[in-house]
N, CA, C and O atoms as CSV, one atom per row, in Angstrom:
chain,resi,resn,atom,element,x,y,z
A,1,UNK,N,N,-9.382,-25.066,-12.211
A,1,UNK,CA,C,-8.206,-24.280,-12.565
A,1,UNK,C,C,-8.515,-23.476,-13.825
A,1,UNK,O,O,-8.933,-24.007,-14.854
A,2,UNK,N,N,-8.208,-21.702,-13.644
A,2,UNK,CA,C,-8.425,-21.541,-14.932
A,2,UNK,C,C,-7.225,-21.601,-15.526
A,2,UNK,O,O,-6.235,-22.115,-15.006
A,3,UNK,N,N,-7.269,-20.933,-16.950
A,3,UNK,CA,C,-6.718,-20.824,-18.148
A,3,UNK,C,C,-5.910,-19.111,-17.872
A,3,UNK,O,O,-6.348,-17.978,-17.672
A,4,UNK,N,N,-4.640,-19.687,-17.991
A,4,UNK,CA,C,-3.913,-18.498,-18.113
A,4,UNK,C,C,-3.943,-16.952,-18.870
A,4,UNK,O,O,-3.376,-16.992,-19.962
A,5,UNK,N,N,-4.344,-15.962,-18.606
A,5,UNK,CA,C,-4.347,-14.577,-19.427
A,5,UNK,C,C,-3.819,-14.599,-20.662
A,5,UNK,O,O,-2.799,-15.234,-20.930
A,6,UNK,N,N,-4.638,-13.739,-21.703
A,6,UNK,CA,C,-3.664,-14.508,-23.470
A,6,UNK,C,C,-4.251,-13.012,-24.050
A,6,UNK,O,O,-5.293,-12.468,-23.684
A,7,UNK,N,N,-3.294,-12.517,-25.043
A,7,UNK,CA,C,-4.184,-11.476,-26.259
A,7,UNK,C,C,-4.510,-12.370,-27.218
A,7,UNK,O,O,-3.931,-13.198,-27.921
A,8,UNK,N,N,-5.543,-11.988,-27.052
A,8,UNK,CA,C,-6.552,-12.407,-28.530
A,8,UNK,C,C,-6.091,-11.457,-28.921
A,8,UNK,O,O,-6.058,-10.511,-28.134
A,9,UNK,N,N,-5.441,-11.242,-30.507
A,9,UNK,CA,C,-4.986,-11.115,-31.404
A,9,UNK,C,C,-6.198,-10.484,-32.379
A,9,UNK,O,O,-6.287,-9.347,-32.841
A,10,UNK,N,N,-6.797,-11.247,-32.476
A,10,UNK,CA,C,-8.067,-10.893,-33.941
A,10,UNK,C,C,-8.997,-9.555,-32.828
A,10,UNK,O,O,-9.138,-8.393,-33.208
A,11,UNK,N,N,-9.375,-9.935,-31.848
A,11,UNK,CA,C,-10.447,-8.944,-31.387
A,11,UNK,C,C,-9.611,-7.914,-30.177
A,11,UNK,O,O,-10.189,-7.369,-29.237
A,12,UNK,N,N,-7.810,-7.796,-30.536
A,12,UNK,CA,C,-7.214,-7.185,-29.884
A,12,UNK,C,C,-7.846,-6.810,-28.327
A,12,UNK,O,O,-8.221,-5.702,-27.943
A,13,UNK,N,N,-7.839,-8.101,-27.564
A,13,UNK,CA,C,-8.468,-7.912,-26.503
A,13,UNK,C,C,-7.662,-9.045,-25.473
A,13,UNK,O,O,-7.217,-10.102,-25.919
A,14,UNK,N,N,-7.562,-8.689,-24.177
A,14,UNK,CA,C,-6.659,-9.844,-23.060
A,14,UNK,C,C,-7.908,-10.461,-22.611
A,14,UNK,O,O,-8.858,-9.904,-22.062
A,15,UNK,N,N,-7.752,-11.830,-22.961
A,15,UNK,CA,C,-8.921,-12.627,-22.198
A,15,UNK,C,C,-8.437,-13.199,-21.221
A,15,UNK,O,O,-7.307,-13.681,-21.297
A,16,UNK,N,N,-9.322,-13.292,-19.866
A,16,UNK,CA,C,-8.641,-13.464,-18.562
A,16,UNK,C,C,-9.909,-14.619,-17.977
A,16,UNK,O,O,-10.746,-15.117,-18.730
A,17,UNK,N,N,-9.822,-14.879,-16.559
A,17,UNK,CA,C,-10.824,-15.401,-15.814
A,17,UNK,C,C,-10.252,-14.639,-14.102
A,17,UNK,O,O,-9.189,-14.261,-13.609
A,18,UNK,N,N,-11.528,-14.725,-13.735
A,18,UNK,CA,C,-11.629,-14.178,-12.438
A,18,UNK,C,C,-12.406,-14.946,-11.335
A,18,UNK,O,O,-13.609,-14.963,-11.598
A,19,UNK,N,N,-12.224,-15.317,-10.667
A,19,UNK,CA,C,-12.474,-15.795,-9.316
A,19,UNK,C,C,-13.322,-15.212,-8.554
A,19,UNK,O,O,-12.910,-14.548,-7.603
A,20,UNK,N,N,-15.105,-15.380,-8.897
A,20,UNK,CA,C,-16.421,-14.732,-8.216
A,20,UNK,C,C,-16.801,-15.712,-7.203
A,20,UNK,O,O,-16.779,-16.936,-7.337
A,21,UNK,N,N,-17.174,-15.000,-6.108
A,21,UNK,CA,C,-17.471,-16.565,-5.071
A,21,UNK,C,C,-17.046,-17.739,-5.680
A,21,UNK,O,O,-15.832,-17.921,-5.593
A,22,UNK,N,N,-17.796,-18.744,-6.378
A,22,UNK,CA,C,-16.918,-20.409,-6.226
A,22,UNK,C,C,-16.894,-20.264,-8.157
A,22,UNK,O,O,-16.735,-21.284,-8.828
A,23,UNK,N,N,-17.016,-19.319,-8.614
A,23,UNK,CA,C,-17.322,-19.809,-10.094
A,23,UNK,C,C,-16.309,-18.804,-10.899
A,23,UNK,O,O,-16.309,-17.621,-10.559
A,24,UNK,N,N,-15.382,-19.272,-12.037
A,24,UNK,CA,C,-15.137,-18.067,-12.506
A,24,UNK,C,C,-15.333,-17.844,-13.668
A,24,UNK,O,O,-15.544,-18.701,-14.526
A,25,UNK,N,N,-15.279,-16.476,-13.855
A,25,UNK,CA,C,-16.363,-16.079,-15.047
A,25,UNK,C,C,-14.883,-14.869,-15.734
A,25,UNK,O,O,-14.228,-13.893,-15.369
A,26,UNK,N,N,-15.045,-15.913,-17.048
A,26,UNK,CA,C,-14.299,-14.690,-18.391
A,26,UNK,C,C,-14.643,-13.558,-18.485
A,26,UNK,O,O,-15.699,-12.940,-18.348
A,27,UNK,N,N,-13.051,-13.208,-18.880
A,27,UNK,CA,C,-13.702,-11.711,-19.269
A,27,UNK,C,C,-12.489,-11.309,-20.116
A,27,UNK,O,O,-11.544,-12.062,-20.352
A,28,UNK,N,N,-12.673,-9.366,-20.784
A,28,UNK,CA,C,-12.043,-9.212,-21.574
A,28,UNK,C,C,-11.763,-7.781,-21.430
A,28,UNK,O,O,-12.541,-7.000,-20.883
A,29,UNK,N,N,-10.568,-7.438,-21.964
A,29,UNK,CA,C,-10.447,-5.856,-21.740
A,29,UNK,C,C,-10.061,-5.302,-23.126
A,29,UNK,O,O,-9.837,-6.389,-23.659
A,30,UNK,N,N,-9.898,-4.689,-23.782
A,30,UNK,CA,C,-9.386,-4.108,-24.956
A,30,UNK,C,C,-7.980,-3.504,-24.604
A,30,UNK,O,O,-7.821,-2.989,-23.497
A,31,UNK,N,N,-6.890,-3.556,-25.576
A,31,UNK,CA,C,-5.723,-3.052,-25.377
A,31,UNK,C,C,-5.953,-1.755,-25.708
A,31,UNK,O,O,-4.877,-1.214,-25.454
A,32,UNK,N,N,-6.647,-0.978,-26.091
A,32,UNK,CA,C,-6.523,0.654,-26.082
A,32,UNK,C,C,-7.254,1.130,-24.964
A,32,UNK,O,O,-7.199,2.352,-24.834
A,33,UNK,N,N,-7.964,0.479,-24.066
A,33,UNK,CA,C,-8.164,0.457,-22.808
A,33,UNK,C,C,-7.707,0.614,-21.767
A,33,UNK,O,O,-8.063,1.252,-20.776
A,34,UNK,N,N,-6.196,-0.498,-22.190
A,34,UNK,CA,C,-5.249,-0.683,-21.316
A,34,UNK,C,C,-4.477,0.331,-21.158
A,34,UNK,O,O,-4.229,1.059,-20.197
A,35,UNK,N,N,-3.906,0.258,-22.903
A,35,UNK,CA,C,-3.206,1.063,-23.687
A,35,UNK,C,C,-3.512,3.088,-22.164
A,35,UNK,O,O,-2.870,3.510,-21.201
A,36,UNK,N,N,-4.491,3.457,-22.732
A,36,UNK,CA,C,-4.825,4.919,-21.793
A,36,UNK,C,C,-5.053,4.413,-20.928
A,36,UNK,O,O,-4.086,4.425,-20.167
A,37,UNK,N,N,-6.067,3.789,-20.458
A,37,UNK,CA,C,-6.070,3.931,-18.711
A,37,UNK,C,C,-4.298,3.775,-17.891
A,37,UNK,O,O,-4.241,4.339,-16.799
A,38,UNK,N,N,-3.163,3.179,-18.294
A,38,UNK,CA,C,-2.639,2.541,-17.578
A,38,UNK,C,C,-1.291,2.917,-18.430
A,38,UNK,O,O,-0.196,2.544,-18.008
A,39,UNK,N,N,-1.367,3.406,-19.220
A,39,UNK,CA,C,0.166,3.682,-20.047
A,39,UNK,C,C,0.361,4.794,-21.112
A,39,UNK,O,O,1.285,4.605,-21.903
A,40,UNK,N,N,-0.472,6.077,-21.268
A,40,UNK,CA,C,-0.740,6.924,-21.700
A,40,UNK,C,C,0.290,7.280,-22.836
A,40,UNK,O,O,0.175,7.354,-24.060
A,41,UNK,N,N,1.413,7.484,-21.906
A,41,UNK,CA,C,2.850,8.138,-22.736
A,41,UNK,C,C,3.629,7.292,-23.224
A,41,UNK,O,O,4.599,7.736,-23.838
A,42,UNK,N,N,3.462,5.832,-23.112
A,42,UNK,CA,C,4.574,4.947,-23.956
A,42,UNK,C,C,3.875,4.785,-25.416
A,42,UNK,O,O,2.741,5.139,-25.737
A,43,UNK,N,N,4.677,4.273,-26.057
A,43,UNK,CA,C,4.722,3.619,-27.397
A,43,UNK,C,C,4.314,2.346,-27.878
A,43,UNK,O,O,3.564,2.067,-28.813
A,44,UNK,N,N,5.005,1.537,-26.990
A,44,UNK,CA,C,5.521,0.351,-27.535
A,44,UNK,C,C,4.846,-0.362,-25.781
A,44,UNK,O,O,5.444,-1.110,-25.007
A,45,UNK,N,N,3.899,0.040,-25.689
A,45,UNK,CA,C,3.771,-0.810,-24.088
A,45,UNK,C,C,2.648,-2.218,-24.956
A,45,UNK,O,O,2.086,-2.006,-26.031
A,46,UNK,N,N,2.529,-3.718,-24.104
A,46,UNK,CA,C,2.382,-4.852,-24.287
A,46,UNK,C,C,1.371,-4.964,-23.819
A,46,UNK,O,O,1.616,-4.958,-22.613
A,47,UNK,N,N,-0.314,-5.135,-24.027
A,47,UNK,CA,C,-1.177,-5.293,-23.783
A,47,UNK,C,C,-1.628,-6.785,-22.380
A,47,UNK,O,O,-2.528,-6.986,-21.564
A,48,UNK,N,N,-0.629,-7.333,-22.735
A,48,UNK,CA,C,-0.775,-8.460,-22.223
A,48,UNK,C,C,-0.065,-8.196,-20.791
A,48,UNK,O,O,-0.731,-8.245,-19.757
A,49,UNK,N,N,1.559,-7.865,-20.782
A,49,UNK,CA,C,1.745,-7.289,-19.880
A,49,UNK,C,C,1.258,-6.045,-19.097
A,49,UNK,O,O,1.271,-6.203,-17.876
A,50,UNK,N,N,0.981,-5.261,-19.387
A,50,UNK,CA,C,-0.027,-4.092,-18.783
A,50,UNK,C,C,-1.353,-4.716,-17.964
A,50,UNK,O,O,-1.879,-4.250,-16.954
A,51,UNK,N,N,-1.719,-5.897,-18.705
A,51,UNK,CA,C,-2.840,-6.631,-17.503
A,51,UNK,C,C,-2.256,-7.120,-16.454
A,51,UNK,O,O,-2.600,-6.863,-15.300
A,52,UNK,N,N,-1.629,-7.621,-16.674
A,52,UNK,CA,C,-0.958,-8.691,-15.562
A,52,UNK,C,C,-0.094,-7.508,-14.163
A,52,UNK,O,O,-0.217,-7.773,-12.967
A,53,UNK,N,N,0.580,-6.483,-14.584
A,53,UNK,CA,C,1.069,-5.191,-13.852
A,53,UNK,C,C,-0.292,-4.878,-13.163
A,53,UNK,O,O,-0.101,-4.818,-11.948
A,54,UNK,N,N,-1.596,-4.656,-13.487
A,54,UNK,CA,C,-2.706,-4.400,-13.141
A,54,UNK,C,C,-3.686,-4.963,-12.473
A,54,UNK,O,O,-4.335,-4.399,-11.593
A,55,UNK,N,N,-3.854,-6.187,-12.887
A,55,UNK,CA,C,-4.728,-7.336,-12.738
A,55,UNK,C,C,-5.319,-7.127,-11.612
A,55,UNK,O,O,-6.503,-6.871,-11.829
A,56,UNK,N,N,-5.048,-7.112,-10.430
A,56,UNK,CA,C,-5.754,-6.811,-9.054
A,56,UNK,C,C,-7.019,-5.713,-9.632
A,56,UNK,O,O,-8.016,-6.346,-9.981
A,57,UNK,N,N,-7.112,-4.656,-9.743
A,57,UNK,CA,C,-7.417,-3.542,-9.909
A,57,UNK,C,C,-8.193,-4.114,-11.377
A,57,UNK,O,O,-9.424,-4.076,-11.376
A,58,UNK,N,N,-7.659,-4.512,-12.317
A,58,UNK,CA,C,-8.360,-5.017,-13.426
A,58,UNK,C,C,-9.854,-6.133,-12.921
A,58,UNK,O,O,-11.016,-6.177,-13.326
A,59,UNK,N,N,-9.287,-6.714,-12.142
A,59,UNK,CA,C,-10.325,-8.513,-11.863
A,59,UNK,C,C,-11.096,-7.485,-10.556
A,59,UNK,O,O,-12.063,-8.165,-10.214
A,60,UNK,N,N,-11.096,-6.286,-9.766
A,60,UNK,CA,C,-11.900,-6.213,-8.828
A,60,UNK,C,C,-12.843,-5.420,-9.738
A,60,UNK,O,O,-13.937,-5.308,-9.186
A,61,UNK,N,N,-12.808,-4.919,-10.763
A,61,UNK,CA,C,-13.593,-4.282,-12.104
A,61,UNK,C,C,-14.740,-4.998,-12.229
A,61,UNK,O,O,-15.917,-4.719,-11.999
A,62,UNK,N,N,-13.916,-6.455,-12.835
A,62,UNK,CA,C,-15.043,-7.566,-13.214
A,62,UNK,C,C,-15.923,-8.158,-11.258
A,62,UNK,O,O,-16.864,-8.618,-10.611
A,63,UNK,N,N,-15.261,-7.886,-11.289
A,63,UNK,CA,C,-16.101,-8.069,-9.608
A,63,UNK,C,C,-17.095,-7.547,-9.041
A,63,UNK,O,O,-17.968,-8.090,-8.363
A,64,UNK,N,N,-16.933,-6.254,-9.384
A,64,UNK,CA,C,-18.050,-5.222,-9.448
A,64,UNK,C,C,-19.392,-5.116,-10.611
A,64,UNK,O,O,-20.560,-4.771,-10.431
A,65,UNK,N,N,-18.827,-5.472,-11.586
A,65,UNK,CA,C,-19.599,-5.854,-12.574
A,65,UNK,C,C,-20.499,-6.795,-12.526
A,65,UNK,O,O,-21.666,-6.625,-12.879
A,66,UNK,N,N,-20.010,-7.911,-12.064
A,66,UNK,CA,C,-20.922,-8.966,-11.971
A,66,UNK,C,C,-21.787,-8.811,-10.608
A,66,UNK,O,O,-22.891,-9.309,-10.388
A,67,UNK,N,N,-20.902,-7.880,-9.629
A,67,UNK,CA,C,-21.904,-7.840,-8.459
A,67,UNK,C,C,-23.057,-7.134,-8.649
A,67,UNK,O,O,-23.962,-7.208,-7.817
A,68,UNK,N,N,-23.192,-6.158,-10.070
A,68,UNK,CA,C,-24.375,-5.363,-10.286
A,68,UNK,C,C,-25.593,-6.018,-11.047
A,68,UNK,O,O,-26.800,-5.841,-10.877
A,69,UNK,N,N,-24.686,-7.109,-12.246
A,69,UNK,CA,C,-25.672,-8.257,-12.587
A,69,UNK,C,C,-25.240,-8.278,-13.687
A,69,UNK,O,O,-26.101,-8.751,-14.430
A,70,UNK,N,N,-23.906,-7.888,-14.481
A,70,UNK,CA,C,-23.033,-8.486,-15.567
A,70,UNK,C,C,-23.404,-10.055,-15.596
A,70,UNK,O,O,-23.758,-10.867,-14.741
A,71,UNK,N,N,-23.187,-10.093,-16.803
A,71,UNK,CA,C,-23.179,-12.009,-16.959
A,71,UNK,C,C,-21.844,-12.158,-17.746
A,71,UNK,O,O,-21.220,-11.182,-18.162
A,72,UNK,N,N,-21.452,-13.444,-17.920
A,72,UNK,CA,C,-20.363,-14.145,-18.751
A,72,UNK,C,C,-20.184,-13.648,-20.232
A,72,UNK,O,O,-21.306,-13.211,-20.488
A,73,UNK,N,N,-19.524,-13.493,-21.185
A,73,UNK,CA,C,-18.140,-12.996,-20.605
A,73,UNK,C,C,-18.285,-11.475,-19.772
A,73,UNK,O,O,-19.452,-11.127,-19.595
A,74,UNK,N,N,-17.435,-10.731,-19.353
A,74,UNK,CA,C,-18.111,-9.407,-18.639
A,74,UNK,C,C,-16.960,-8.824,-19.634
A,74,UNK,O,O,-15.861,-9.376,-19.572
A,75,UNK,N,N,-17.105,-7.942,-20.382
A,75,UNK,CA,C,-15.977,-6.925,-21.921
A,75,UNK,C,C,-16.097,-5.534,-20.526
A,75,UNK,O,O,-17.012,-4.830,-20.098
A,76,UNK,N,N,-15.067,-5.646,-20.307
A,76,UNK,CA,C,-14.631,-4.345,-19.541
A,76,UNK,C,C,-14.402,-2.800,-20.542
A,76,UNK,O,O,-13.537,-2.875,-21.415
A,77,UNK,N,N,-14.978,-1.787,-20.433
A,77,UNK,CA,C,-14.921,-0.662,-20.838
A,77,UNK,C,C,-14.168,0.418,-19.909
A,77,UNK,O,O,-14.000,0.405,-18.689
A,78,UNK,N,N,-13.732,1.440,-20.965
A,78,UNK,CA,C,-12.666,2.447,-20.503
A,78,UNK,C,C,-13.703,2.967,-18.728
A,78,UNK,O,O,-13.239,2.997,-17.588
A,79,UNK,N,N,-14.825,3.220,-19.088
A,79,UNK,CA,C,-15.512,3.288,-17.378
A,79,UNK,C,C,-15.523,2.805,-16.480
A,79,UNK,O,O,-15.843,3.270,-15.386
A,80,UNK,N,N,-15.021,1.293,-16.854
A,80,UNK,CA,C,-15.377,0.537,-15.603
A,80,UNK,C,C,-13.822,0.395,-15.246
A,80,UNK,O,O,-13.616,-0.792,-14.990
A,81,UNK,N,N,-12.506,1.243,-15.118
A,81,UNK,CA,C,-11.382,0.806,-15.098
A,81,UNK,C,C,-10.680,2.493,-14.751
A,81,UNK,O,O,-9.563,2.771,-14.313
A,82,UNK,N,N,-11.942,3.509,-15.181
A,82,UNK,CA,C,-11.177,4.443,-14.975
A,82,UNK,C,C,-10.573,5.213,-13.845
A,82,UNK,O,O,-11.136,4.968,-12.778
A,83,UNK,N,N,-9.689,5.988,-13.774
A,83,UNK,CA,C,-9.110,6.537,-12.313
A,83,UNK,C,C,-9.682,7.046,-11.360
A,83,UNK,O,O,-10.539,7.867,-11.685
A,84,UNK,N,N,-9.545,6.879,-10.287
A,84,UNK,CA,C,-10.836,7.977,-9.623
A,84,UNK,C,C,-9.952,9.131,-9.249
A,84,UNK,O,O,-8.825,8.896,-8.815
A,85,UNK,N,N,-10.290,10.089,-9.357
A,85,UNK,CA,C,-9.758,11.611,-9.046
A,85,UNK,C,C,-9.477,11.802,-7.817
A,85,UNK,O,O,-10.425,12.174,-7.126
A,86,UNK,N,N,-8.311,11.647,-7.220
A,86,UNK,CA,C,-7.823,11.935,-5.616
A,86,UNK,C,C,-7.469,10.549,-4.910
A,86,UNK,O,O,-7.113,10.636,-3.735
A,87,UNK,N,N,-7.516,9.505,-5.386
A,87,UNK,CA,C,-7.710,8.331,-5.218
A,87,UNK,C,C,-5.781,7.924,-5.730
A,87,UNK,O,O,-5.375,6.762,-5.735
């Protein structure tokens, strides 16, 4: 069982776990990450919530990542999350 989604606070980042074949492997996104990819025009939007609204789309990120040969934790960047154009 993992450990429920949380902001880390000090390294302003949502630490999560994801479900890779039988093992799951941490990971992390940055809230100004979140912040633009996913909420551009608000103010006051919740880093923590903005993952969880996302998460599908967030955890198939880290999925891809590790399928290329990421290791533990996998720190998700504004690239690996960004929109695809027409999509």
């Amino acid at each position: 069982m993992s450990q429920a989604p949380f902001f880390h606070e000090i390294s302003g980042t949502v630490r999560f776990w994801v479900q890779v074949d039988d093992v799951l492997i941490g990971a992390s996104i940055g809230k100004e990450t979140l912040h633009y990819r996913y909420k551009p025009h608000m103010t006051d939007d919740d880093a923590l919530s903005t993952y969880l609204q996302n998460s599908a789309e967030i955890d198939a990120a880290v999925r891809r990542r590790v399928a290329t040969g990421a290791r533990e934790p996998v720190i998700l960047q504004d690239v690996d999350v960004r929109a695809i154009p027409g999509a």
